[in-house]
N, C-alpha and C positions, 0 to 999 in steps of 0.2 A: 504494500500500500504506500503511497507516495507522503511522504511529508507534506504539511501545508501550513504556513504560517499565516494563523488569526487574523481577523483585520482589526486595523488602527481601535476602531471602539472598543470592541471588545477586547486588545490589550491593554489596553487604556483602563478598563472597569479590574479588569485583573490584579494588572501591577500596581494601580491605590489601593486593592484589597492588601495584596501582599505588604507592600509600603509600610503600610498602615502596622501589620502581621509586625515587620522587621523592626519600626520604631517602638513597640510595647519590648520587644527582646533587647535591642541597646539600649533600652531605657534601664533595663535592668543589670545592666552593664555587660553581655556578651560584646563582642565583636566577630560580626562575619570571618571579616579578612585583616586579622590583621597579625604580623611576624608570620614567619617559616614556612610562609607561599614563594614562589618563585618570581616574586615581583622585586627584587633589589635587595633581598634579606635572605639570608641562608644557616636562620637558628630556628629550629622549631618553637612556635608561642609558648608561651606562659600556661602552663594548668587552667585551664576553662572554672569559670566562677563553680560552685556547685550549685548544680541540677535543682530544682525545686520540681517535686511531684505533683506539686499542686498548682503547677503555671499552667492555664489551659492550653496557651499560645503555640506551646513546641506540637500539642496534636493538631491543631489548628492547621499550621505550619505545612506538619507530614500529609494532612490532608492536600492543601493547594500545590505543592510540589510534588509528590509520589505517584507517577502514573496508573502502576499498574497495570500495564496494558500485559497480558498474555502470550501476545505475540511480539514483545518486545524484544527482537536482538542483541539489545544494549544492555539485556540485564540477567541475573543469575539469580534463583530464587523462586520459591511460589508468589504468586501475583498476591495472595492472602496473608501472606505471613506476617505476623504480628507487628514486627517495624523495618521498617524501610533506611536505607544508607542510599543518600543521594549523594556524589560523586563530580562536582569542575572537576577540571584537569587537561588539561595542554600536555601533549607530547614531546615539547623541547623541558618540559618541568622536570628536573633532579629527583625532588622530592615527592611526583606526583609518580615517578619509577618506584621510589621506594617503596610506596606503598602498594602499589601492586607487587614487585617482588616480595616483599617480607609480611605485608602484613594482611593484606588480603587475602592468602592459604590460607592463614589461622582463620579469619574470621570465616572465610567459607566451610573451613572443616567443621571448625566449634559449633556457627549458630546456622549458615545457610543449610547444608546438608541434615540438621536439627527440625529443618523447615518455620525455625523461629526470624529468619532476618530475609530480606530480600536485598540485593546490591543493583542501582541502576546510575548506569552512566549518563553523563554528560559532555559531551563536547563543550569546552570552554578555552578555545585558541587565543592565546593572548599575545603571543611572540613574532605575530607577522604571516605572512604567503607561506611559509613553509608547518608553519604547523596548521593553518588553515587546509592545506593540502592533502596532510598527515590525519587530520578529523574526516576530511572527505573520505579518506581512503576506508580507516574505520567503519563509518557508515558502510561501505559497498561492500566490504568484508562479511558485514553484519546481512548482508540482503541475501549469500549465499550461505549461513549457517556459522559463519567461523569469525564473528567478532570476537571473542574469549581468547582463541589462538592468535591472531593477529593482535592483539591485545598485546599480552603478554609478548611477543616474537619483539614489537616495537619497544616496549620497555626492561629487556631481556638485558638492555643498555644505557648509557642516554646519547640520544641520538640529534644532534642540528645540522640545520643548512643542506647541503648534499645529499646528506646523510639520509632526507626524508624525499629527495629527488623522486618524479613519480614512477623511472623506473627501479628504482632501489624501495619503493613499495610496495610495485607489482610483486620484486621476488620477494619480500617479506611475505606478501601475499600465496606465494605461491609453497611458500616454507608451512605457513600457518594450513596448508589445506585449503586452499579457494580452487574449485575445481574449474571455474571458466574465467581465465586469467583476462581474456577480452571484453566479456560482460563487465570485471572488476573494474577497467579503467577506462572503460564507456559510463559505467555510473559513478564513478570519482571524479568525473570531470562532467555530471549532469548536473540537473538545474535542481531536482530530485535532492543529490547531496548538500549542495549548497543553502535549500531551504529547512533542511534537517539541523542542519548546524548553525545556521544564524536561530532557528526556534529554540537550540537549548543557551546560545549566547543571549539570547533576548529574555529568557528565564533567569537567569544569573546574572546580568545585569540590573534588573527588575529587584533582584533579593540582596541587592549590594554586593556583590560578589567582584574581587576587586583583584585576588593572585588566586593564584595555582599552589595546592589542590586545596580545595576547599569541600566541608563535607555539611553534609544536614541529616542526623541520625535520630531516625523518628520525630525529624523537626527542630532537635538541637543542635545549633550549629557546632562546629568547629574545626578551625582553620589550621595548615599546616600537616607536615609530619609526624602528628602525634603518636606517643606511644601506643603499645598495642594495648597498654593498662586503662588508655582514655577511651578507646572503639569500646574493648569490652564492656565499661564503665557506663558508656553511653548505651549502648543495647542493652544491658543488661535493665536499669533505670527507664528505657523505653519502653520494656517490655514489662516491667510492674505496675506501668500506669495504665496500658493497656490490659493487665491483668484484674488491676483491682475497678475499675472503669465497666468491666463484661463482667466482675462480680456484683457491681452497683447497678446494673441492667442501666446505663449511660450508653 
């Protein structure tokens, strides 16, 4: 099914909903984005404030940003599963490699495979043509089954410039499993990809979303490299609110 991005009104009623969503959460002093994204800083943030189970804001949140969709490409997980790990990230990002190398196994083996987490991506190209490229290409990966291995193939490294050239994609492409290499870079360079990945920049923008990687876990945010003690931390506190919520018939 083709991407299509909303018209003007209706992102417009959206993103003052969300607006509105993000100013009640820095009110409370979180930050989106800010340290240990790949925007000019290369320390992981600070400990995220602690969680309050009784902020309604973070379900809120998970609601207007968590798709869900079933036949989404971009994601790993039951489309039900109790909370959602939404995912910025740029491909020239350092930090947005790490976490798919290290920390993202654990979190798939512990809670995805548990059927308690869902993981969905977002394209969020922040570094120029070459990683706008490198999202395209994702996308078209994802139209033939093998976002997850192409995924991974691209941040197996860190990889800029050249490095993301579109034929040094295609073979990524072709390393990861994409069985029709010609389909791949007929739709990496359709109009198809292009609207896919300005629809998840124009969600991230909308939500303040400012470096790479940037997360929203069941609604809470938190930016950076963080330890694998903060995801856990985070799901684990997603997933009691949601528990005690379906205990309160909410």
């Amino acid at each position: 099914m083709s991407a299509r991005v909303s018209t003007p009104s209706r992102r417009l009623a959206a993103i003052g909903a969300i607006i509105a969503l993000v100013v009640a959460v820095t009110a409370a002093g979180i930050a989106l984005a800010r340290n240990g994204g790949d925007s000019g800083r290369h320390e992981p943030s600070a400990a995220q404030p602690a969680f309050d189970p009784q902020q309604p804001t973070y379900d809120r949140l998970e609601k207007i940003t968590s798709r869900r969709d079933k036949g989404d490409p971009l994601a790993v997980g039951r489309a039900d599963a109790p909370v959602v790990l939404v995912e910025y990230a740029d491909y020239q990002c350092s930090f947005c490699g790490r976490f798919t190398r290290e920390t993202q196994p654990e979190l798939v083996r512990k809670y995805v495979d548990e059927g308690v987490l869902r993981i969905e991506f977002r394209n969020f190209p922040i570094f120029g043509k070459d990683s706008e490229r490198a999202a395209r290409a994702a996308w078209a990966a994802g139209r033939q089954g093998r976002f997850a291995q192409f995924h991974h193939e691209v941040f197996a490294k860190l990889r800029k410039g050249d490095a993301l050239a579109e034929d040094k994609l295609v073979d990524m492409a072709g390393t990861a499993g994409v069985k029709d290499l010609d389909r791949f870079r007929e739709d990496l360079n359709g109009s198809d990809a292009e609207a896919a990945v300005k629809k998840d920049q124009e969600e991230g923008y909308a939500l303040g979303v400012k470096s790479t990687p940037t997360f929203l876990v069941g609604g809470r945010p938190l930016a950076g490299a963080q330890p694998l003690k903060e995801f856990e931390a985070a799901v684990t506190q997603a997933k009691a609110v949601k528990d005690a919520a379906g205990k309160s018939g909410k």
